[in-house]
N, C-alpha and C positions, 0 to 999 in steps of 0.2 A: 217360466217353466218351459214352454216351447222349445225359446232358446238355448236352455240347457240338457233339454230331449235333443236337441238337433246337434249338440256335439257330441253329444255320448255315442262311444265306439260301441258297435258290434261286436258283440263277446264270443261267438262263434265264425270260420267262415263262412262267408258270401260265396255262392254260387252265380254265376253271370256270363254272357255270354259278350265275346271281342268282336267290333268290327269294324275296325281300325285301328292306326296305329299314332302316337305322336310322334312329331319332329325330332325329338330325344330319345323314342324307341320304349315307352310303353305303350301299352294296350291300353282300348280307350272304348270301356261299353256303361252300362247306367245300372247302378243299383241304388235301391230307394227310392229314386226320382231324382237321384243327384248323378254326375258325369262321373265316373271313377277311371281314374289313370295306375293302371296295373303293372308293375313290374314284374318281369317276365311271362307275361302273357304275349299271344300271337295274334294279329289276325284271322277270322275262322276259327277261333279256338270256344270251347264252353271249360269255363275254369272255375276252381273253387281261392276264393283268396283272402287271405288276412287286414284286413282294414287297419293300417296303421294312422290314417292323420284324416281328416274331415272339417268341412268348412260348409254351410249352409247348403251352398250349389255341386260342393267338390269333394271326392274319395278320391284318397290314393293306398294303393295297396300292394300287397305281395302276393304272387300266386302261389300258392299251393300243390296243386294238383290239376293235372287237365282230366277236364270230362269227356268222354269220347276220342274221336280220331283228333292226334295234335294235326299242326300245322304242316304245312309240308317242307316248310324254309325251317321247320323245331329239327335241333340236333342236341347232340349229348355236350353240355359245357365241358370243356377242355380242362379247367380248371375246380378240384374238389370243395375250394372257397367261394366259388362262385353262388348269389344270394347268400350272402354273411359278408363277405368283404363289398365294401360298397365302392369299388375301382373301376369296375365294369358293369355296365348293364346290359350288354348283348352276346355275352357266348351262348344263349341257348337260339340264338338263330346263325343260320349257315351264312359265310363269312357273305359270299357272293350275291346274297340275300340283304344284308348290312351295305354294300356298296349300292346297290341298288333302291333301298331306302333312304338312304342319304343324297344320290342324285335326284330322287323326289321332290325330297327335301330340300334341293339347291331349285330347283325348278320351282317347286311353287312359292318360294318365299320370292324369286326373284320377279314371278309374274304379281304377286298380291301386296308385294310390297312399295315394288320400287316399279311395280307395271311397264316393266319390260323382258324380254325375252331376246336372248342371245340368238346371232346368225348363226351358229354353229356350233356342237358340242364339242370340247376336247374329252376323248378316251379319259377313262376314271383312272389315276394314280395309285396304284395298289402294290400292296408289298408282304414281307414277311407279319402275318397274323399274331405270332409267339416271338417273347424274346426281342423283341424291338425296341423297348422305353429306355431310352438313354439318359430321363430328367426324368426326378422323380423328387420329391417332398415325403418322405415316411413319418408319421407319428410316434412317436413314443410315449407309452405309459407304464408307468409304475403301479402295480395292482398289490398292495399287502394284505388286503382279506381273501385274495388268491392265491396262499401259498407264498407272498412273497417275489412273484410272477412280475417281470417285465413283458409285455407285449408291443412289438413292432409290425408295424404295417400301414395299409390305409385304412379311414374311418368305414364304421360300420356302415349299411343302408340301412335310413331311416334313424342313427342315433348318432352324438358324437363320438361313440368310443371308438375305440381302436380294434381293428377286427383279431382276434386268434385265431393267426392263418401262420403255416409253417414257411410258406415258398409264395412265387407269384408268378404265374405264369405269363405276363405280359412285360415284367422287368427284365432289365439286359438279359441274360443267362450268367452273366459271371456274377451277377447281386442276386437275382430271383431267389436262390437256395440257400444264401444266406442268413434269410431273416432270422431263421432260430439261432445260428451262432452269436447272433448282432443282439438278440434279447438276451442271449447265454454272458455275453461281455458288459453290458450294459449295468445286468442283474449283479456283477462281481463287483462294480465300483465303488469308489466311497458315497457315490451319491445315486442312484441310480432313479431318485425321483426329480432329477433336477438335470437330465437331456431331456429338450423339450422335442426336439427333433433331427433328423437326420437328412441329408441331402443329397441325392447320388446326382451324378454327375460324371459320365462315361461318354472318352475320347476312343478313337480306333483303338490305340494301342493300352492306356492305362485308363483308371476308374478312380472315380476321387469320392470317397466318405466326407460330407463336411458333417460333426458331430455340433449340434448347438447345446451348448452347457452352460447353465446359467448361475452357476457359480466354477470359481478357479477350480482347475484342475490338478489330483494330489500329483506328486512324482510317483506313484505307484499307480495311480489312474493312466499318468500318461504313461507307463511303459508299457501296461496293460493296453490298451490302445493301438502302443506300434508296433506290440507282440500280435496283436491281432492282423496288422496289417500287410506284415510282411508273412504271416503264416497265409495270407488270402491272395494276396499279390494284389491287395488295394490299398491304394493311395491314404491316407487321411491327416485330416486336417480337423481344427478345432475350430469355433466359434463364440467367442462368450462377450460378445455384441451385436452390433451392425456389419454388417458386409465387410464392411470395412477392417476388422479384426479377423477375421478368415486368416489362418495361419497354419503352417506345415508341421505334421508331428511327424521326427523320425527320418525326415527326408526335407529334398531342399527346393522339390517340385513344386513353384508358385503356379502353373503352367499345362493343361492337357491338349489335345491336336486331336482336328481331325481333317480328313482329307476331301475333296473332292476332286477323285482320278481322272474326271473327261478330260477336265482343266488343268490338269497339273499343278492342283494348289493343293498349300495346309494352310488349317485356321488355328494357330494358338486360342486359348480360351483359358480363364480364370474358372474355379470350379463351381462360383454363383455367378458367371454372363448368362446371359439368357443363349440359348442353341437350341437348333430346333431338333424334337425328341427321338424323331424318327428318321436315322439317319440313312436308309434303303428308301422313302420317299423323296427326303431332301436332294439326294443323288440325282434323282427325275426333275424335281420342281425346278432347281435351278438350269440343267438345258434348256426344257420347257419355257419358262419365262424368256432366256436369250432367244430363242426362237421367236417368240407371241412378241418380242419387241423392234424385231425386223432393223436389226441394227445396218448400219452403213459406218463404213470405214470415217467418216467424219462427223460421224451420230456425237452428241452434246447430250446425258444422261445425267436427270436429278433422281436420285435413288432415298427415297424420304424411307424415318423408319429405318434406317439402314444396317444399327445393330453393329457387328465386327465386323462387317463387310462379306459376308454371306453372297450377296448378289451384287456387291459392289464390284468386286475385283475379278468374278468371272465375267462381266458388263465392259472393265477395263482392257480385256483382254482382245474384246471383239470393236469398239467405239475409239473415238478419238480424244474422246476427257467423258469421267464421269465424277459428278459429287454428291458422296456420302453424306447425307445428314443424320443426327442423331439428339435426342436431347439428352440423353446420357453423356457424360462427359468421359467417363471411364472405359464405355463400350467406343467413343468415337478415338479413343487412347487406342483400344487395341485393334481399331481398325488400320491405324498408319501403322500397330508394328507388325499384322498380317501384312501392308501391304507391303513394305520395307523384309520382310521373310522373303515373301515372293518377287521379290525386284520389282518390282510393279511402280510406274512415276507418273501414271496418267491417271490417278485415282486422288483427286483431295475429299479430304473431311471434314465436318464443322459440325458443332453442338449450339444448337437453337433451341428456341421456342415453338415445336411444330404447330401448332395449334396458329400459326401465321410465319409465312414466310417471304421476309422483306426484299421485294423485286430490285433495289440497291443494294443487296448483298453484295459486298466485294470478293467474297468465296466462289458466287454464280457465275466469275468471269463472265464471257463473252454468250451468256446467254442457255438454253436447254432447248431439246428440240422430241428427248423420248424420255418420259418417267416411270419411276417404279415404285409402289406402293407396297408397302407390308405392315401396315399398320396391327396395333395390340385390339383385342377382342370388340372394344370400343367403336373401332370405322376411325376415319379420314375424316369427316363432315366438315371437323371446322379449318382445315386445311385445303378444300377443293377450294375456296375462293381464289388465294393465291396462289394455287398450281393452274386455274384456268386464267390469270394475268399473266403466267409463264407461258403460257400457250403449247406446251407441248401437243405433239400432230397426234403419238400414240403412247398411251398409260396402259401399263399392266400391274393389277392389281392383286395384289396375294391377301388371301384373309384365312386369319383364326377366327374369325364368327360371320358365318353365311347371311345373319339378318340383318348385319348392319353394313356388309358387303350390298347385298338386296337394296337397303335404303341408300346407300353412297351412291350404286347404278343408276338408282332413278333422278338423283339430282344429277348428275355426272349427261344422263343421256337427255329430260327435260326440262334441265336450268342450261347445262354450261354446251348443250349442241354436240355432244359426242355421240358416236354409235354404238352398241354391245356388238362387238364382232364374233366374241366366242365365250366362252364359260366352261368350268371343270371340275369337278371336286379330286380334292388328294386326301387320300385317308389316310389320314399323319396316326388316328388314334383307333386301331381296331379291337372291336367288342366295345366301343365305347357308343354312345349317342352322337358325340361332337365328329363334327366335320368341318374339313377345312376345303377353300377354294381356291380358284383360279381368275379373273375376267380380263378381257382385253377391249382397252376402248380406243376407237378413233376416230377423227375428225378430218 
């Protein structure tokens, strides 16, 4: 009986008072005797909130209402979906407020984790707040006790459905407004429960729909389709497998671009490569990294992680050979025809096994002397062995997930004898929890 008292929800809300916050940016005060993690609460706030999920020791909740004086970092969400669409969980604190949480949060994961601490902060990377997501995954669902209702968007907070949200104010601006026409088209098909989802994917100049459809598509589906696409001025493409059947409706564009102007390069891109989303950060991150690698005209660069060549070929531009690694074989494809785009011949590529990398590699040529790290959410771990038999003098390390960046520095600084010289966060994802970083190690 106990145990079934202890998970039964609260039927009304909980009144409770914030005082602190998590690493993901909710609020974190105690009710019942158990810790509850509040979405959209502040620190300093007293709030009344909705107990959605519970576990012996743990509440998680949604606020409601603040009691009293809010917060002083609380502002008016930008966004009318905001708490219903579960894409964002920080537009009700102020942006500058959000960057400053998350360099906390780069701070103390790097001291508590990895028990070290940077010589030096790099300036926070910040950029446009609105209108930046250039990669985006949208859901689709097909509702028929709703009228018959397609909805598109992201999932709810707290359920899997699909939010009923009209626009999104954090996607590109040439997709954001389009959600309702995208459920208007989807609703007309001959199947309209069978797109499972949709994939944006937005270059400088065009924007690509990849539609996944999980059955063939009619001749009347797809004209519907490229009618849609050329009345929007977006690209689309169908899906009705793996990646690998990605195919152009309408048009003969396998192909979108984007640019980075320091460097005078364009990246070709397929419209499911990985790219990074935020393309007014990425601008910053890769000078930034040439810089923090302190290149020399006869610099030898292993660029692990390497993707299309993102940091490979503006690294080629300043060094005297750098090599791409990737374990994607189709991303290390369009890395030679980025480089081969931009003339570029001091840049090779190779598809391995990152998770070890063989110091007889015949690709490593005559050796490496500075590397770059971008590894997936995951960390490098099983990889620092064979980059510290490489011995490069200095790694600059990019991460999508700050705690396992945290744990990589600490072995990087108390196993393999390197120093944290500097540290940074780039807020690739604003109003979000997640933050991304920077570190630069040397030996």
């Amino acid at each position: 009986m106990g145990g079934r008292r202890g998970r039964r929800l609260p039927q009304t809300p909980v009144e409770l008072d914030i005082d602190r916050i998590s690493h993901e940016g909710r609020g974190i005060g105690v009710n019942d005797g158990r810790t509850a993690f509040i979405q959209g609460a502040l620190p300093g706030e007293r709030v009344t909130a909705d107990i959605r999920r519970q576990r012996r020791r743990q509440q998680e909740g949604q606020a409601v209402s603040v009691v009293g004086p809010p917060a002083t970092d609380r502002v008016t969400p930008p966004c009318e979906f905001f708490g219903v669409c579960g894409g964002c969980s920080l537009q009700h604190m102020d942006p500058a407020a959000q960057v400053r949480h998350k360099e906390c949060t780069l701070a103390e994961l790097l001291e508590h984790t990895g028990r070290v601490s940077p010589a030096r902060w790099l300036p926070p990377l910040t950029g446009p707040t609105a209108g930046y997501r250039r990669r985006a995954r949208l859901g689709v669902k097909y509702v028929p006790r709703k009228g018959d209702r397609v909805l598109v968007g992201f999932r709810e907070r707290f359920s899997p459905f699909v939010a009923d949200i009209e626009s999104c104010h954090v996607l590109d601006v040439r997709v954001g407004p389009l959600i309702p026409a995208l459920a208007q088209l989807i609703r007309a098909l001959s199947m309209p429960d069978r797109i499972a989802q949709i994939e944006v994917a937005a270059g400088d100049e065009a924007v690509g729909l990849v539609f996944r459809n999980l059955r063939a598509l009619t001749p009347e589906d797809r004209e519907a389709l490229i009618a849609f696409g050329n009345a929007h001025d977006v690209l689309i493409f169908e899906q009705p497998g793996n990646e690998s059947t990605v195919a152009p409706l309408g048009h003969d564009q396998s192909r979108l671009e984007y640019r980075l102007p320091e460097f005078d390069l364009r990246f070709a891109f397929a419209p499911t490569d990985f790219t990074q989303i935020n393309a007014a950060i990425n601008r910053q991150m890769v000078p930034q990294a040439i810089e923090q690698l302190a290149l020399e005209p006869d610099s030898r660069v292993l660029d692990l992680f390497c993707g299309l060549g993102n940091f490979t070929l503006p690294i080629a531009q300043n060094a005297a050979a750098v090599i791409g690694v990737e374990g994607d074989e189709p991303l290390v494809e369009r890395g030679r025809e980025n480089a081969a785009i931009n003339g570029i011949d001091n840049a090779r590529f190779a598809a391995t096994d990152l998770t070890r990398i063989p110091p007889d590699a015949d690709w490593l040529g005559e050796g490496i002397d500075r590397a770059l790290l971008d590894p997936p959410r995951s960390g490098a771990l099983e990889v620092l062995p064979s980059l510290d038999a490489l011995g490069p003098s200095r790694i600059v390390y990019v991460s999508c997930g700050p705690s396992t960046l945290a744990r990589d520095a600490g072995e990087l600084v108390h196993r393999y004898g390197y120093r944290l010289e500097a540290a940074g966060l780039m807020d690739m994802f604003p109003h979000t929890g997640h933050a991304e970083a920077m570190a630069v190690f040397s030996r």
